[in-house]
ChimeraX commands (.cxc) that place a marker at each C-alpha (Angstrom):
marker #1 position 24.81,-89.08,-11.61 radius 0.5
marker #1 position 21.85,-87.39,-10.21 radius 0.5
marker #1 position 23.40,-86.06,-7.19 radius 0.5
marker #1 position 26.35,-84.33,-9.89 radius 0.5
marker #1 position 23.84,-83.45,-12.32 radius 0.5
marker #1 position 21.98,-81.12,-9.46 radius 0.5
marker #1 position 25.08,-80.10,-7.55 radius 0.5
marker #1 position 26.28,-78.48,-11.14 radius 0.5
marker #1 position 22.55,-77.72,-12.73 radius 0.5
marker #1 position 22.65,-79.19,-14.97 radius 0.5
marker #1 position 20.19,-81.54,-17.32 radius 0.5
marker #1 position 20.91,-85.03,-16.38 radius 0.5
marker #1 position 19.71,-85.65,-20.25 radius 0.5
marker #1 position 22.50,-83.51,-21.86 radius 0.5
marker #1 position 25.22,-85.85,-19.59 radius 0.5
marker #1 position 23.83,-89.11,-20.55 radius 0.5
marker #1 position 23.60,-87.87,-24.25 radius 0.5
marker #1 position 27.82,-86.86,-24.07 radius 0.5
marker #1 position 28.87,-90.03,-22.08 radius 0.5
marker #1 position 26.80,-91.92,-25.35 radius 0.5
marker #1 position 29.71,-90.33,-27.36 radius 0.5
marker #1 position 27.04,-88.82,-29.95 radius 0.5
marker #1 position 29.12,-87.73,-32.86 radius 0.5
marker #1 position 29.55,-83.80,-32.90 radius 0.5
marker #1 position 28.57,-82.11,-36.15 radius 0.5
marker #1 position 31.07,-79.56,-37.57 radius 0.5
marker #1 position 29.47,-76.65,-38.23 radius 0.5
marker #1 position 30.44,-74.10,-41.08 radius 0.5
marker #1 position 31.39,-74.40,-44.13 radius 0.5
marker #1 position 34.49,-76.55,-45.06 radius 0.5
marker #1 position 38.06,-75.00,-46.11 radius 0.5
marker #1 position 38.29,-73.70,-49.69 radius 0.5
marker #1 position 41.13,-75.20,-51.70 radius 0.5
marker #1 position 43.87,-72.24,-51.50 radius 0.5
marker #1 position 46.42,-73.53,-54.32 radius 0.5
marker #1 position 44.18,-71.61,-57.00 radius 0.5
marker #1 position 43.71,-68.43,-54.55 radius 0.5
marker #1 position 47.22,-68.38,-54.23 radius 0.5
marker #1 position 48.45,-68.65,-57.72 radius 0.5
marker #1 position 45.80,-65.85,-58.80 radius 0.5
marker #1 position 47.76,-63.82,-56.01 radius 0.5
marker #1 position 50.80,-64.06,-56.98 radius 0.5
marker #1 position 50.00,-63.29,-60.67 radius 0.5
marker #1 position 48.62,-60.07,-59.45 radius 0.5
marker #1 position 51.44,-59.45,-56.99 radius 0.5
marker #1 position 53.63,-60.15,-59.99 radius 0.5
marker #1 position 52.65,-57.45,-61.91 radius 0.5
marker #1 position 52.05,-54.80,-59.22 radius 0.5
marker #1 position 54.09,-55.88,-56.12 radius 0.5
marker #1 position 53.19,-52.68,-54.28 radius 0.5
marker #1 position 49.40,-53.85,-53.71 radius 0.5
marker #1 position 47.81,-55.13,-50.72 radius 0.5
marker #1 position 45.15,-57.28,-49.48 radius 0.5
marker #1 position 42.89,-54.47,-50.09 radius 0.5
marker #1 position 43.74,-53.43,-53.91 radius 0.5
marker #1 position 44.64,-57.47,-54.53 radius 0.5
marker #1 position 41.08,-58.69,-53.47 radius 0.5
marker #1 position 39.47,-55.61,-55.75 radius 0.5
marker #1 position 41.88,-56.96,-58.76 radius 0.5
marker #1 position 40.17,-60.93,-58.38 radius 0.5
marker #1 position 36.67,-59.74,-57.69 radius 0.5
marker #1 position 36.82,-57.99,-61.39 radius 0.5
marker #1 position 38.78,-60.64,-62.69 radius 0.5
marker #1 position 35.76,-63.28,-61.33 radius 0.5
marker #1 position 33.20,-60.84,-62.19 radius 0.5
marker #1 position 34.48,-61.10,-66.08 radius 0.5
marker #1 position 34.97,-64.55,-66.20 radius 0.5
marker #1 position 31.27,-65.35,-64.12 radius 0.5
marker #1 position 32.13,-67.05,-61.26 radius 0.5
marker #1 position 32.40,-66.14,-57.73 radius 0.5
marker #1 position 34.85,-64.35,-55.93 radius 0.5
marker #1 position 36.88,-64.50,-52.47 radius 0.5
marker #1 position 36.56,-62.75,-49.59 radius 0.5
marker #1 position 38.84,-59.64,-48.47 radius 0.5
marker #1 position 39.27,-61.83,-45.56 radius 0.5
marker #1 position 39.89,-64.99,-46.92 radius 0.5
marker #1 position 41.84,-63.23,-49.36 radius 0.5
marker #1 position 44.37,-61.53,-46.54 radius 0.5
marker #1 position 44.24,-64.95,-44.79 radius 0.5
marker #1 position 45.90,-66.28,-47.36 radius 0.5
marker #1 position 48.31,-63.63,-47.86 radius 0.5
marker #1 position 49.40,-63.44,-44.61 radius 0.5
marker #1 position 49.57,-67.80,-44.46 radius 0.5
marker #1 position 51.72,-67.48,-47.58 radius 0.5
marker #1 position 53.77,-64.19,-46.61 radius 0.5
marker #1 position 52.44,-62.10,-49.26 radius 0.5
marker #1 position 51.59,-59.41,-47.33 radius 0.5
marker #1 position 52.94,-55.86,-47.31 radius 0.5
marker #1 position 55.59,-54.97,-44.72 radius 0.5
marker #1 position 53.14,-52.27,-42.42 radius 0.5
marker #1 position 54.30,-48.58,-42.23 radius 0.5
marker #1 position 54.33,-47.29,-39.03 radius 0.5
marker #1 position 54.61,-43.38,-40.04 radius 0.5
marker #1 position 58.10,-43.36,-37.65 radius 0.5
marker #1 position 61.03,-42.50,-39.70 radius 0.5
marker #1 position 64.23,-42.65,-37.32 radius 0.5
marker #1 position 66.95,-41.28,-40.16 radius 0.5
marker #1 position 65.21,-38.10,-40.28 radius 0.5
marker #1 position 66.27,-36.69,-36.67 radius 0.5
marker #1 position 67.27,-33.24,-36.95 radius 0.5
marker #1 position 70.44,-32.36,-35.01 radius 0.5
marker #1 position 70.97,-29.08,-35.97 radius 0.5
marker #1 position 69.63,-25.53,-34.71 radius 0.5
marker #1 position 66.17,-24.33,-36.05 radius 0.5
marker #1 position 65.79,-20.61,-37.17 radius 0.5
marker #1 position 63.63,-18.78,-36.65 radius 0.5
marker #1 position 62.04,-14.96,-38.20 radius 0.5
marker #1 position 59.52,-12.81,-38.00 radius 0.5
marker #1 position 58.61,-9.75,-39.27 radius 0.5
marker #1 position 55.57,-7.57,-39.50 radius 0.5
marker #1 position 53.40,-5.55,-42.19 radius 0.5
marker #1 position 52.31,-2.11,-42.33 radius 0.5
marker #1 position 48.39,-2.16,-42.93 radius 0.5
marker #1 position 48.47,1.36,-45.02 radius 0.5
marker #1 position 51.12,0.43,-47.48 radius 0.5
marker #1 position 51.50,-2.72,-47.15 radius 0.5
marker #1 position 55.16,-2.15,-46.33 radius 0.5
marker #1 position 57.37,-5.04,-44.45 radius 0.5
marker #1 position 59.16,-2.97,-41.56 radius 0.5
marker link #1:1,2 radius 0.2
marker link #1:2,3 radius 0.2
marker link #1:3,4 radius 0.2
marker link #1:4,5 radius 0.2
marker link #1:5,6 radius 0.2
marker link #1:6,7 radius 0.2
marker link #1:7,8 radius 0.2
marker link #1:8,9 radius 0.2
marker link #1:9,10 radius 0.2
marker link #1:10,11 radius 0.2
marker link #1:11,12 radius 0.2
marker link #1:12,13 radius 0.2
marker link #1:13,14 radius 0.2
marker link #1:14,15 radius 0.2
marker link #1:15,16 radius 0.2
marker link #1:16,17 radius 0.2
marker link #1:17,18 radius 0.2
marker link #1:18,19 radius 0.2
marker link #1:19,20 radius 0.2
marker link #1:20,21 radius 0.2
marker link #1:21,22 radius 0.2
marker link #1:22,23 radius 0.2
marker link #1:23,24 radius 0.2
marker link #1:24,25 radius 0.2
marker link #1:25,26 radius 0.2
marker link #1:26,27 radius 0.2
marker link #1:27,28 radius 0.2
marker link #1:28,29 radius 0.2
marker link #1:29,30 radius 0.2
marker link #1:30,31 radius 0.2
marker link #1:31,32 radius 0.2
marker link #1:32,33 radius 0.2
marker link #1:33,34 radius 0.2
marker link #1:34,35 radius 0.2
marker link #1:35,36 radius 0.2
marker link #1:36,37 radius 0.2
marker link #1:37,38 radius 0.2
marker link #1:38,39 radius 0.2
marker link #1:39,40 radius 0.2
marker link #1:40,41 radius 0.2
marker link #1:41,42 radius 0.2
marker link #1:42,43 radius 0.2
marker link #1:43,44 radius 0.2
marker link #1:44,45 radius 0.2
marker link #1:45,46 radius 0.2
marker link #1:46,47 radius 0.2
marker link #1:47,48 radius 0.2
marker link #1:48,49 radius 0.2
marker link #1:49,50 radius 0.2
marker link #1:50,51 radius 0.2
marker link #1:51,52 radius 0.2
marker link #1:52,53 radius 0.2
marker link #1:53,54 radius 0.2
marker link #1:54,55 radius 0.2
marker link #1:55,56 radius 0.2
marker link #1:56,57 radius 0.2
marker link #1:57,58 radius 0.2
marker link #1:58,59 radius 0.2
marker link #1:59,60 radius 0.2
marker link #1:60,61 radius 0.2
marker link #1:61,62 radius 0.2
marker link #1:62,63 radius 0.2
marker link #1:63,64 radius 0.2
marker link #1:64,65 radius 0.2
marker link #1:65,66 radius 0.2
marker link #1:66,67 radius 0.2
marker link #1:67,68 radius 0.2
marker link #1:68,69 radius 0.2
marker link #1:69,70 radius 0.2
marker link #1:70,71 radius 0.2
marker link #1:71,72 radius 0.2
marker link #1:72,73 radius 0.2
marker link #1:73,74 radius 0.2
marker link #1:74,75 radius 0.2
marker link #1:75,76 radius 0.2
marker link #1:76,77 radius 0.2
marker link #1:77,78 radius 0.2
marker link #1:78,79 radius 0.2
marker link #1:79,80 radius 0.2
marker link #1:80,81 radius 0.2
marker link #1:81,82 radius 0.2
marker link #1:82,83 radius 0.2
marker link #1:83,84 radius 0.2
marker link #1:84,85 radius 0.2
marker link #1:85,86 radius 0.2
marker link #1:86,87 radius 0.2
marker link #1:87,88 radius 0.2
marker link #1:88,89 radius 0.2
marker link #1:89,90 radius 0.2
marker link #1:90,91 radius 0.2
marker link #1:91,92 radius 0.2
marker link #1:92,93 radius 0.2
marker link #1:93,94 radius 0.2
marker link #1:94,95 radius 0.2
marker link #1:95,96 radius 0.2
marker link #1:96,97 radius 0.2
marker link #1:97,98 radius 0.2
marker link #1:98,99 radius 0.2
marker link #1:99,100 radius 0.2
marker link #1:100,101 radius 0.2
marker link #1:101,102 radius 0.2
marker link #1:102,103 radius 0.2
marker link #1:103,104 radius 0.2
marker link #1:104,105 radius 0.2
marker link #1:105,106 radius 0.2
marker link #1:106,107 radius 0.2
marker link #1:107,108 radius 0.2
marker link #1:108,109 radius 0.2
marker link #1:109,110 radius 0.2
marker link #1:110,111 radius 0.2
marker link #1:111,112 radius 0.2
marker link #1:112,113 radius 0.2
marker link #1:113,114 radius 0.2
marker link #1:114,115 radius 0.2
marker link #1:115,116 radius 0.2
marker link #1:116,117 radius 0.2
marker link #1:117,118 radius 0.2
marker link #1:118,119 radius 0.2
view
């Protein structure tokens, strides 16, 4: 174990302690319970179904702030969304039914400074 231990550099303490099978500690905080998350969503959702994760989270933040607890995050709150396919469908900005197939037209024509006059 030595010879491995210096070949890789390592601490010949930090191999002995992982062959011991020490228990790892789970760091972080543990999973909230989503059922409640969810069927706050889908209230709000009901009544405007054009919101997203943005305008949804603002919507339960007042909601909590009125009632006193706390509220979600925007994260955990589009985590869930996206989990439970509430999410808005993304626009893109590329509209395909729009291509023009015709000619454009195009005219011109010019002022007279003095009196203002189109020529």
């Amino acid at each position: 174990m030595k010879t491995v231990c210096e070949t890789l550099g390592i601490a010949r303490s930090n191999i002995a302690a992982r062959t011991a099978g020490s228990p790892s500690t789970a760091r972080g905080r543990p999973p909230l319970p989503d059922r409640e998350l969810v069927e706050e969503i889908k209230v709000v959702i009901a009544d405007t179904p054009t919101y997203g994760y943005r305008c949804v989270h603002a919507i339960l933040r007042r909601n909590a702030r009125k009632l006193g607890r706390s509220w979600p995050n925007a994260k955990h709150v589009y985590r869930v969304m996206k989990l439970h396919n509430l999410l808005l469908v993304r626009h893109t900005g590329t509209v395909d039914d729009r291509l023009h197939g015709g000619r454009v037209a195009v005219v011109a024509f010019a002022l007279d400074c003095c009196d203002c006059e189109a020529m």
